[in-house]
C-alpha positions in Angstrom: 19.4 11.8 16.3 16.5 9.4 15.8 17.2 6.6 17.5 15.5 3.4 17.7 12.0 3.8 19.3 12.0 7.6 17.6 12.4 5.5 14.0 9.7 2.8 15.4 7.2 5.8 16.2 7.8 7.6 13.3 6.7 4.7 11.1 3.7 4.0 13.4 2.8 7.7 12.7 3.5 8.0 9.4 1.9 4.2 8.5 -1.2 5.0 9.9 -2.0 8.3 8.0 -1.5 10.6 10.8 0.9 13.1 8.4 -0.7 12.5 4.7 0.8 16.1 3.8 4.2 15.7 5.2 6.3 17.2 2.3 10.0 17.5 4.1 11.5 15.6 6.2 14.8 16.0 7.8 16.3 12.2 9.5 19.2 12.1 11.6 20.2 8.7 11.0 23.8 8.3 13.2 22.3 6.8 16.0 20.0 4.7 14.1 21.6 1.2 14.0 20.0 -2.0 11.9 16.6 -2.0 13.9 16.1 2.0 13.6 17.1 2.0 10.0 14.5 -1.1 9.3 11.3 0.9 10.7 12.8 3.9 8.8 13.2 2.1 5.4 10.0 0.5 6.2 8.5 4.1 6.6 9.9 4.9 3.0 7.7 1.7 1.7 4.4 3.1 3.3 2.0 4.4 0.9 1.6 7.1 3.4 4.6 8.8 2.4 3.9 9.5 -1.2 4.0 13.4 -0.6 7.5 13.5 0.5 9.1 16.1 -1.4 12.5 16.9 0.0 14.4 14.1 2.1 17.5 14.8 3.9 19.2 12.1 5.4 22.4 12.5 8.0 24.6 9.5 8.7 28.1 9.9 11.0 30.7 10.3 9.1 32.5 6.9 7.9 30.1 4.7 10.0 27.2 3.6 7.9 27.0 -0.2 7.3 26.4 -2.1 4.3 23.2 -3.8 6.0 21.8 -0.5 6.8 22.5 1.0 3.4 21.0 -1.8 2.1 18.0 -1.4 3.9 18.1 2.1 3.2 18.0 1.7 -0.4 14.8 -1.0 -0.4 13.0 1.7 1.6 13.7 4.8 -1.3 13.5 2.0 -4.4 10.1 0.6 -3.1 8.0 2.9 -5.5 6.3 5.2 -2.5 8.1 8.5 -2.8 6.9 9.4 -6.2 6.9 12.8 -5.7 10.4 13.2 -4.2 12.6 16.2 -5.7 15.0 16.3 -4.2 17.1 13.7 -1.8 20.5 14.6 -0.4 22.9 12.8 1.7 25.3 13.9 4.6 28.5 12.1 5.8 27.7 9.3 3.5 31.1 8.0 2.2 33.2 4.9 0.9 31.5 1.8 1.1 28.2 2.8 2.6 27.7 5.1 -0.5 28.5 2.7 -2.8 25.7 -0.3 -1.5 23.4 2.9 -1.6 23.9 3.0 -5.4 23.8 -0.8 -6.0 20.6 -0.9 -3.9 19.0 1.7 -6.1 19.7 0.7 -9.0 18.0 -2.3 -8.8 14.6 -0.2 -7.3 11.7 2.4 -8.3 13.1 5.6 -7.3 12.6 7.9 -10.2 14.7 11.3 -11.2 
């Protein structure tokens, strides 16, 4: 899992141009909380990231909150991941899945 200071790294990394040609990426998000899942939604918003191709993103089962979904989706509507193809979600159900809808609805992700 990610963790915290792993998601806080990752978006120092990634906003900084270290990775420009990072095309998969591969987030274990159950251990993530509302401070990890900021810096990684904030990581999605980086202009950095616009090469991302394929995102997979794993939550624990039954356990993701509304304020993190919501986060979530601000990160993946924000207009950077303009060449994602593909985008899949595990252990993403019930209420969690549904503010990930709402939230992207109202964003920039394209399909």
């Amino acid at each position: 899992a990610l963790g915290v200071g792993g998601a806080r790294g990752f978006f120092f990394v990634v906003s900084s141009g270290k990775i420009p040609s990072l095309e998969r990426l591969h987030v274990d998000c159950r251990e993530l909380g509302g401070e990890g899942m900021h810096a990684f939604s904030r990581t999605l918003s980086s202009p950095h990231i616009s090469r991302l191709q394929e995102l997979e993103v794993t939550f624990q089962e039954g356990n993701s909150g509304d304020a993190e979904m919501g986060m979530l989706s601000v990160g993946l509507g924000f207009g950077q991941l303009r060449g994602l193809q593909e985008l899949t979600f595990g252990g993403l159900t019930g209420a969690g899945l549904e503010t990930l809808c709402v939230g992207l609805a109202g964003g920039t992700l394209c399909s």
